[in-house]
C-alpha positions in Angstrom: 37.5 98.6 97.3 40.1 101.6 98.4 43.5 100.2 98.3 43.8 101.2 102.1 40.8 98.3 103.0 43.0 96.1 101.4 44.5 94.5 104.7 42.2 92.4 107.2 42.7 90.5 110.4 41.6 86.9 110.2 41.0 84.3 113.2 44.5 83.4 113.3 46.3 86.3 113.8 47.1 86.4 110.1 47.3 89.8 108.1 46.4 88.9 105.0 45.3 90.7 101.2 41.6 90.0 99.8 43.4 91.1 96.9 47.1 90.3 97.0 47.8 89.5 93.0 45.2 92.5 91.7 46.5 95.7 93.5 46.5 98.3 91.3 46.7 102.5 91.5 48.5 105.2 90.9 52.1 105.5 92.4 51.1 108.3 95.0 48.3 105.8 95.9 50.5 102.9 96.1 53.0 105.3 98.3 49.8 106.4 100.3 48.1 102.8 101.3 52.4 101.4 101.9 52.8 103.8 104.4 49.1 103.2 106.2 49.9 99.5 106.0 53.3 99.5 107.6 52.1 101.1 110.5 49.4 99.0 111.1 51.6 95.7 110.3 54.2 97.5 113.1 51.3 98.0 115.3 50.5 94.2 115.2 53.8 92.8 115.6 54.2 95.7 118.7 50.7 93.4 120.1 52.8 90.2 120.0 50.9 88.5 117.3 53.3 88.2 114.6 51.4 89.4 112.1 53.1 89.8 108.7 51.2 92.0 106.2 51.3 90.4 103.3 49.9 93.4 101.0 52.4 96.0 102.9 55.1 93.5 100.9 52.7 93.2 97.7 52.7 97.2 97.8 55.9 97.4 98.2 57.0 95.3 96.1 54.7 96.6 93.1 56.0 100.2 94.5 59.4 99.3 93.7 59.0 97.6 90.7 57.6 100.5 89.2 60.4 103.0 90.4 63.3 100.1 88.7 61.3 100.5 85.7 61.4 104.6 85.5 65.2 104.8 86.7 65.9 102.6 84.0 63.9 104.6 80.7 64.5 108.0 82.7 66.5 111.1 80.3 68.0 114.1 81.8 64.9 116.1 80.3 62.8 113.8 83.1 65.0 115.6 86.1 63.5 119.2 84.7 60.2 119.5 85.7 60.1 118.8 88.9 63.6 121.2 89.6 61.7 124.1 87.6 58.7 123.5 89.8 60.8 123.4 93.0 63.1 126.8 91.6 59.4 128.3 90.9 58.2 128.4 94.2 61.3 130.4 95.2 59.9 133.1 93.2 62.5 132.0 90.7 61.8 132.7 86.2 63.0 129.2 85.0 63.8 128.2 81.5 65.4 125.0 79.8 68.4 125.3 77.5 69.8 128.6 77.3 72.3 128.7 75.5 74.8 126.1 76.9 73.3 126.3 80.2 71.2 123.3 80.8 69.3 125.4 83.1 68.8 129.1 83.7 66.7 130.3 87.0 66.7 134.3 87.3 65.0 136.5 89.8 65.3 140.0 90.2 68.2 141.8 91.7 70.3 138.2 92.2 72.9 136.1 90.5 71.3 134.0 88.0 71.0 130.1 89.0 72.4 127.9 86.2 71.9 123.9 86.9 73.7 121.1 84.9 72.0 117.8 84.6 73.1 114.8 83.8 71.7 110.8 85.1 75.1 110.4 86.6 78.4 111.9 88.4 81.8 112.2 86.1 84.2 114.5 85.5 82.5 115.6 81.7 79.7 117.2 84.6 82.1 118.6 86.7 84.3 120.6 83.8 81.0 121.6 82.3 79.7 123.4 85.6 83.4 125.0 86.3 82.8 126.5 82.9 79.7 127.9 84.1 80.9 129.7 86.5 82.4 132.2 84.2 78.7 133.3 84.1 77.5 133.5 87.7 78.9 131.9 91.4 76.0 130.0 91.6 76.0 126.7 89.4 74.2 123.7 90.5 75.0 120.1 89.4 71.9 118.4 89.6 71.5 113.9 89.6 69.0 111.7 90.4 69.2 111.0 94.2 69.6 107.0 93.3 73.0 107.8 91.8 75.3 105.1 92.0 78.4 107.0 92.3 77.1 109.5 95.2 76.6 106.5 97.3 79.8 105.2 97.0 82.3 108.1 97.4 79.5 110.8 99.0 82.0 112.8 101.7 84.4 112.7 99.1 82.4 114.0 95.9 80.6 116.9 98.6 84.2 117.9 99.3 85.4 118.1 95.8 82.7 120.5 94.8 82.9 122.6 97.8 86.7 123.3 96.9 85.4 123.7 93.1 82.7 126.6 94.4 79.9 124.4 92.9 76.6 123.1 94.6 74.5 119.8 94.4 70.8 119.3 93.6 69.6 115.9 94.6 66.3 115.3 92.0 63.9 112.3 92.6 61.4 112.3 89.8 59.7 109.2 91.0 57.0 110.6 92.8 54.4 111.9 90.9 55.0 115.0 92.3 58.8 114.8 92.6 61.3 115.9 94.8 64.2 117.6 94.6 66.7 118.6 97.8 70.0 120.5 98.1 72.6 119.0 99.3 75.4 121.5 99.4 75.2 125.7 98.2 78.1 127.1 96.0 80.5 129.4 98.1 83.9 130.0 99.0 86.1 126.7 100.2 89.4 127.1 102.6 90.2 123.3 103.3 91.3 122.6 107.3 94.2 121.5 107.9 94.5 118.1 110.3 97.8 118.8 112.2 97.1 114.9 113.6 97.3 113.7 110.1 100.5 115.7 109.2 101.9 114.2 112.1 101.1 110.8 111.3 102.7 111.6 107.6 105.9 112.6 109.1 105.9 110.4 111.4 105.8 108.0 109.1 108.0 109.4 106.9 110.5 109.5 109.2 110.5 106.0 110.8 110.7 103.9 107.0 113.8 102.9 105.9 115.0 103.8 102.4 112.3 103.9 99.8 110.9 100.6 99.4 107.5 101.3 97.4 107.6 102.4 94.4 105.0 105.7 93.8 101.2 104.0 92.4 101.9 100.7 94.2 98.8 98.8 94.6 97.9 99.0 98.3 96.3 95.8 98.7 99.2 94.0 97.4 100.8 95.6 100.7 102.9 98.3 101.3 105.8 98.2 103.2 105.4 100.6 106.2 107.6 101.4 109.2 105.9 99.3 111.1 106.1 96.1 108.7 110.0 97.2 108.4 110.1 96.4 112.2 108.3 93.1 112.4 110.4 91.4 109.6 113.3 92.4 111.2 112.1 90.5 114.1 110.8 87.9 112.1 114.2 87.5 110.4 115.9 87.7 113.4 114.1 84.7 114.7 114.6 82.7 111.8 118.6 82.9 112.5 118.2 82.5 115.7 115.1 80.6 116.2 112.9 80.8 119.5 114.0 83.4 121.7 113.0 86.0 124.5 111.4 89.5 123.8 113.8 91.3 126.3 117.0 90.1 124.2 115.3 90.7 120.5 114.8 94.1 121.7 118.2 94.3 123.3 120.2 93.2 119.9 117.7 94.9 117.6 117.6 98.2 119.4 113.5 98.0 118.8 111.7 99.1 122.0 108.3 98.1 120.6 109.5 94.6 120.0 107.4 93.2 122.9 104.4 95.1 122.1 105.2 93.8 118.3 105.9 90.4 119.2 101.9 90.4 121.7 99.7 91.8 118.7 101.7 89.8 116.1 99.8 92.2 113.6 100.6 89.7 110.3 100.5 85.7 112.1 104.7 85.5 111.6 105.4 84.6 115.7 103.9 81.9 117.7 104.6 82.2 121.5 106.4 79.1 122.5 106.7 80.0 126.5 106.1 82.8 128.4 107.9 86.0 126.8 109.7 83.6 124.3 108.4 83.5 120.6 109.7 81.7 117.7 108.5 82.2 114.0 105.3 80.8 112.5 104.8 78.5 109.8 103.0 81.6 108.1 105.6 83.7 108.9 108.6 81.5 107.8 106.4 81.6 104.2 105.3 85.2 103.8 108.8 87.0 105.0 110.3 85.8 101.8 108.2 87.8 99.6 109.7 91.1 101.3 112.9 92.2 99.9 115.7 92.5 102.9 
């Protein structure tokens, strides 16, 4: 029976698999008969039947299984094929190993293409394709699409090769077929400047008092901004002077934000006592301490 037969109705509104622990196939037919089975699971559950198709899960389960299993044995000489292919049909001349070059695309009356693999993103990549481009302007770093340290810092890694003049090739050699996609062309970088965020720099800058953090402090051990610098002086005040009005804190503390500090109570140190009158909290009598004066 054709995987995509698979999937029947029964009496009860139940999608289930005459076949659910012996599917079997290729992975393009697996792919195939998951996508055919998802749409008629969605149109199903669209009908208000609930239907839940047990052999879209089985497929896709098996499906993924399988794609685990080939990221985990895969070598850099498994990201080849399916780049040459893709370079191929742009009329490109493709060979493996040149050289140093990982890989060498050439077509007539152009820049040669040079692409760098490796299975994942560091900076022993990165200093190998700024040494290609002694040779040409265009050099490709090309990873798996599944790589682990794209998805975490993507906007940032994109921006660091942009200003580097290199581009990215995103390979998927899990299809049968593969697949590969660009994700960012080597060119020319001028970064932007964000006047807002110089502002905000300054601004800062200019409102701490002294230099309280040391350069490489560990930021979520806290820093201790302007801002902070305000509150515990409000917090210390009230510990002298214990509960007390927001007009006269700001009067003796020269702080025209007090109020607004005092209503968002940012870090837990006031508790509001009476209307416009706050004292310190039992959180902030304990954490104030562990700022120097």
């Amino acid at each position: 029976m054709p995987l995509c037969e698979l999937c029947v109705k029964t009496q009860h509104h139940t999608v289930i698999c005459r076949s659910y622990y012996q599917i079997e196939g290729t992975e393009t037919e697996l792919v195939h008969c998951l996508q055919n089975n998802n749409h008629r699971a969605q149109s199903l559950n669209s009908s208000g039947q609930g239907a839940l198709c047990l052999v879209y899960f089985g497929l896709f389960g098996k499906l993924q299984t399988m794609r685990e299993h080939k990221r985990k044995s895969m070598k850099e000489t498994d990201l080849y094929p399916p780049l040459k292919l893709f370079l191929e049909k742009q009329r490109y001349t493709v060979k493996g190993e040149i050289r140093d070059c990982d890989v060498l695309a050439v077509r007539t009356g152009e820049a040669p293409v040079v692409v760098e693999l490796k299975l994942t993103l560091n900076l022993e990549l990165v200093l190998q394709a700024v040494e290609r481009t002694a040779l040409t302007p265009k050099v490709y770093i090309g990873i798996p699409r599944h790589c682990t340290m794209l998805k975490k810092k993507r906007r940032q890694i994109i921006k660091l090769l942009r200003m580097l003049g290199l581009g990215l090739i995103l390979i998927d050699p899990d299809l049968e077929v593969g697949s590969v996609e660009v994700l960012l062309d080597p060119g020319p970088y001028k970064p932007r400047l964000s006047k807002p965020r110089l502002e905000l720099v300054l601004g800062e800058f200019v409102k701490r008092v002294g230099d309280p953090n040391p350069g490489g402090t560990v930021k979520r051990k806290g820093i201790l901004t302007a801002y902070r610098q305000r509150a515990l002086a409000i917090a210390r005040f009230l510990r002298k002077h214990g509960p007390t009005k927001a007009a006269r804190i700001a009067q003796t503390l020269r702080e025209p934000k007090a109020r607004d500090i005092l209503y968002r109570n940012v870090y837990g140190w006031y508790d509001r006592v009476s209307p416009s009158v706050y004292d310190l909290s039992p959180r902030g009598c304990r954490e104030i301490t562990l700022w120097p004066d």
